[in-house]
VEXDREN-2710 file (C-alpha; in Angstrom, 1 decimal):
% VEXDREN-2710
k/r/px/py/pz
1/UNK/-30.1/-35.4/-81.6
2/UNK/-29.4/-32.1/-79.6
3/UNK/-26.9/-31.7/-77.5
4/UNK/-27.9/-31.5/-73.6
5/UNK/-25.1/-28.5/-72.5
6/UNK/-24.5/-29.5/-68.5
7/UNK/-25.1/-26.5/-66.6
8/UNK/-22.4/-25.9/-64.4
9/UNK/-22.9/-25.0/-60.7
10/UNK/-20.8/-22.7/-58.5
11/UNK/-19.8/-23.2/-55.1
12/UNK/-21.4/-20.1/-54.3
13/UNK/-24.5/-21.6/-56.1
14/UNK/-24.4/-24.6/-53.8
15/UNK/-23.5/-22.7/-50.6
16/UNK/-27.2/-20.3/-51.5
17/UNK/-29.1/-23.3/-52.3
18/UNK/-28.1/-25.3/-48.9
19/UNK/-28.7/-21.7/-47.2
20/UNK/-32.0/-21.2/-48.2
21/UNK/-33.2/-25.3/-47.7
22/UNK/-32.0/-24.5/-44.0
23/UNK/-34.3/-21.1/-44.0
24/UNK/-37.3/-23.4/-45.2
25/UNK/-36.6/-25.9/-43.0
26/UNK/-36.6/-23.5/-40.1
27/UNK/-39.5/-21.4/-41.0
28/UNK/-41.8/-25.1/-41.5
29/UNK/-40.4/-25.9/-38.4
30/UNK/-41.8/-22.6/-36.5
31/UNK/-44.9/-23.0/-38.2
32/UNK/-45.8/-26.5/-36.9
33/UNK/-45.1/-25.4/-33.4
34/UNK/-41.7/-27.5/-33.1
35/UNK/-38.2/-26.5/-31.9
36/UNK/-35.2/-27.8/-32.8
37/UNK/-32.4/-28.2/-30.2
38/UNK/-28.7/-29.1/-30.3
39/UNK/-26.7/-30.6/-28.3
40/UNK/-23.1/-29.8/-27.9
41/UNK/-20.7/-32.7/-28.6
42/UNK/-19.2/-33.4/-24.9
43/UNK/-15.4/-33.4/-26.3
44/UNK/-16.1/-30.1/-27.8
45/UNK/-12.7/-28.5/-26.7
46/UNK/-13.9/-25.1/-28.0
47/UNK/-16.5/-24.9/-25.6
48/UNK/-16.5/-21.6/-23.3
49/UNK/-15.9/-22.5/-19.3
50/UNK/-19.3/-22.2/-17.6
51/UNK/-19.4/-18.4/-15.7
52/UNK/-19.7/-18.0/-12.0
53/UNK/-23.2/-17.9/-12.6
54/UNK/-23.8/-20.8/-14.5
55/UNK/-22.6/-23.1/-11.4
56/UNK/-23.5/-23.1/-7.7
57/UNK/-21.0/-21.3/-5.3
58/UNK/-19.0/-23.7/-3.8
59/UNK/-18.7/-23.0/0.0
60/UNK/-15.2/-21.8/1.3
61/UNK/-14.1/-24.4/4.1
62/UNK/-13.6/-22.9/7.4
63/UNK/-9.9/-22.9/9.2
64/UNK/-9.8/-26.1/11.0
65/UNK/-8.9/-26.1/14.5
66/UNK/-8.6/-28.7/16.6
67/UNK/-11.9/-29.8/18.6
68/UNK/-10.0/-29.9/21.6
69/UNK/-8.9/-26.0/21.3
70/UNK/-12.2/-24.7/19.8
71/UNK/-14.4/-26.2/23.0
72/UNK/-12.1/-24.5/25.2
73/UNK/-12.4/-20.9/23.2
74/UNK/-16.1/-21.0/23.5
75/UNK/-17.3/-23.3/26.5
76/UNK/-18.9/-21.3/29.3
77/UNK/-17.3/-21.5/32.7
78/UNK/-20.2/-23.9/34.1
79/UNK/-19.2/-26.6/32.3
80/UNK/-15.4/-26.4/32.8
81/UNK/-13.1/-28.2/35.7
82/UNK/-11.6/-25.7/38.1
83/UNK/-8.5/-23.6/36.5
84/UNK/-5.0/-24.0/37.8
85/UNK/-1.8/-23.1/36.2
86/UNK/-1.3/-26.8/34.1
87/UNK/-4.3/-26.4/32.9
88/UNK/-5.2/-22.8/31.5
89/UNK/-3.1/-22.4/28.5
90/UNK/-3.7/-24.0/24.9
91/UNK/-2.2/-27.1/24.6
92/UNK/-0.6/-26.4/21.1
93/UNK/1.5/-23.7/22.5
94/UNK/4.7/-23.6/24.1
95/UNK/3.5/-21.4/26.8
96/UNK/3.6/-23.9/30.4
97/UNK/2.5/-22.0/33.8
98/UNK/3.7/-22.8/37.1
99/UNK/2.2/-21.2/40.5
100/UNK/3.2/-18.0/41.9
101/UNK/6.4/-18.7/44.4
102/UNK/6.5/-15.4/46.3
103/UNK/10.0/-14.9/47.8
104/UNK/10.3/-16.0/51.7
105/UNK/8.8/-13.1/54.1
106/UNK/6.8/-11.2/51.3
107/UNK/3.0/-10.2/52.1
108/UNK/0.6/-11.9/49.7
109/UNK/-2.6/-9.6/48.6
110/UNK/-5.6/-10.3/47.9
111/UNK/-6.5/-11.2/44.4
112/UNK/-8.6/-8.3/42.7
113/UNK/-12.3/-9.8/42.6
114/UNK/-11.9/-10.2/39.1
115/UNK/-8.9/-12.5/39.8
116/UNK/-10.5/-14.3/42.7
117/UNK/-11.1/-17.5/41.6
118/UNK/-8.3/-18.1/39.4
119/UNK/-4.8/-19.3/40.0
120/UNK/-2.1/-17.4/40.3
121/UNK/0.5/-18.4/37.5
122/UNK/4.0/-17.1/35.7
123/UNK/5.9/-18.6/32.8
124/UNK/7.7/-22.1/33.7
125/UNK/10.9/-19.6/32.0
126/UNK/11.2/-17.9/34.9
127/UNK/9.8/-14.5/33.9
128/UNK/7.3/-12.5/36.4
129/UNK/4.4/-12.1/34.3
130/UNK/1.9/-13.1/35.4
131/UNK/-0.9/-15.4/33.5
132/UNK/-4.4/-16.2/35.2
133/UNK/-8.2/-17.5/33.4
134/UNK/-10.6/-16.8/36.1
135/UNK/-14.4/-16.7/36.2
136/UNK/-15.5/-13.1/36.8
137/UNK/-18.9/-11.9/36.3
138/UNK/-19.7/-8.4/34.4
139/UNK/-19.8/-6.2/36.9
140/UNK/-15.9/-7.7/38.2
141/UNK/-15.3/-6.8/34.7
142/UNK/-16.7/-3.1/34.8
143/UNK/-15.3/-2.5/38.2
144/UNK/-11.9/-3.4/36.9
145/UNK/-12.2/-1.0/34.0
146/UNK/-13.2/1.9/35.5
147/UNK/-10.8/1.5/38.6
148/UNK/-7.8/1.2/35.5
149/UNK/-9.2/3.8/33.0
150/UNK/-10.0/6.6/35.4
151/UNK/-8.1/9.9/36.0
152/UNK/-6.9/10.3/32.0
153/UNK/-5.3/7.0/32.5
154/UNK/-3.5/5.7/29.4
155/UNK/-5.3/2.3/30.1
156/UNK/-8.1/1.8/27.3
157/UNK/-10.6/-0.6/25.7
158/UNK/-11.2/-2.1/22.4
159/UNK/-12.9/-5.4/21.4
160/UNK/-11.7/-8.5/19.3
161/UNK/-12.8/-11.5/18.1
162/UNK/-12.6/-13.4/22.0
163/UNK/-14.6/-10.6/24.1
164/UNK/-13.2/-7.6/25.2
165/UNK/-9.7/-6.3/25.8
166/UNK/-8.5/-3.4/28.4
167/UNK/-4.7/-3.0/27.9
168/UNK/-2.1/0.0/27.6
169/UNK/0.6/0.4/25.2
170/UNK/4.7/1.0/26.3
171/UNK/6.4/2.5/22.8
172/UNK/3.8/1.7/21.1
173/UNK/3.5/-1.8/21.7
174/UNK/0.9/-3.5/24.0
175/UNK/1.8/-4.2/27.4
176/UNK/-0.3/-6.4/30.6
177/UNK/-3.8/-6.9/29.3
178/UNK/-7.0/-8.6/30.5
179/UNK/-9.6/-10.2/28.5
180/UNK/-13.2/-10.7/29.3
181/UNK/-14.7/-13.3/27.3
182/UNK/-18.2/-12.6/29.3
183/UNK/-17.7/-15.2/32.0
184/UNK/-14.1/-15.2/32.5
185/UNK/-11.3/-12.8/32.4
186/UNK/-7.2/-13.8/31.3
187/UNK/-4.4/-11.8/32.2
188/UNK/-1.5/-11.6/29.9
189/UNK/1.7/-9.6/29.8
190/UNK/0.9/-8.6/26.4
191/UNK/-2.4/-9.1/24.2
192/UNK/-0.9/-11.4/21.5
193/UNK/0.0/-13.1/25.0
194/UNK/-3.4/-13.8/25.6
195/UNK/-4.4/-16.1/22.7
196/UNK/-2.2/-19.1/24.7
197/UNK/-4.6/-18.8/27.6
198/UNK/-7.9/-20.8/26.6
199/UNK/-9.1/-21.8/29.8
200/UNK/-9.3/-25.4/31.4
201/UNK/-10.7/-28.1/29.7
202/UNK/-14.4/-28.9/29.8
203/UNK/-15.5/-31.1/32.9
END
């Protein structure tokens, strides 16, 4: 009876063989029209993070502000109460305006127009600056900068995120300024001074 000598097979033998059933199995595959598809095993910690591309852009939340203090900022004058000087500045501030007390015997003048229909208010600290929020129409507004920034005066203009500003530095540092917000103008001893001023409250 012969002997039947077992023919010994290699690792790299085995790793061609499997190599080449997968190449078959792949090429019938294509052939028949069918595509094979994987799916990732969810735990998969080798998985690459999804790029910015792969996943909608989630929106950036605005600042929040308080509705209170955003109504005032934006409301048009026609739908506010009248302005006084307990009512003008924002609420979250420590700014609080009192009326005008002009010493006994002095002459009061008349508002500028622009000014007109506002009150006339200065800290409760007992500085002199003066504070107003008054309705003012466009021309009030152009009238006032062109009486301020005539003759090479160092008054100027320059627009911010409110409306417009006319204002004038001392040492580089801005001094009294007015804002016009496009119905309404506030006066400020300085312009960061002006962000306290938000008008009255809506009627």
């Amino acid at each position: 009876m012969d002997m039947v000598t077992p023919v010994s097979t290699s690792p790299s033998r085995v790793t061609n063989s499997v190599a080449a059933l997968a190449l078959m199995a792949v090429t019938a595959l294509g052939a028949t029209g069918c595509v094979a598809t994987s799916r990732p095993a969810a735990d998969t910690a080798s998985s690459p993070a999804p790029s910015p591309t792969d996943s909608p852009a989630q929106p950036t939340s605005p600042p929040t502000t308080s509705a209170h203090a955003d109504e005032r900022l934006t409301a048009p004058v026609s739908t506010r109460i009248p302005a006084t000087c307990g009512n003008i500045t924002d609420p979250s501030s420590d700014l609080t305006l009192v009326s005008r007390v002009l010493p006994e015997g002095a002459i009061k003048l008349p508002p500028m127009p622009v000014l007109a229909r506002g009150a006339d208010c200065v800290s409760s600290q007992g500085s002199d600056d003066s504070y107003d929020w008054s309705p003012a129409s466009e021309k009030d507004w152009n009238d006032l900068v062109a009486l301020y920034t005539a003759n090479d005066s160092a008054w100027f203009t320059e627009d911010g995120p409110r409306g417009t500003y006319l204002t004038y530095k001392i040492d580089g540092r801005y001094s009294q300024t007015f804002l016009f917000t496009g119905d309404a103008v506030i006066l400020a001893p300085t312009k960061a001074a002006t962000d306290a001023v938000i008008g009255p409250p809506l009627a």
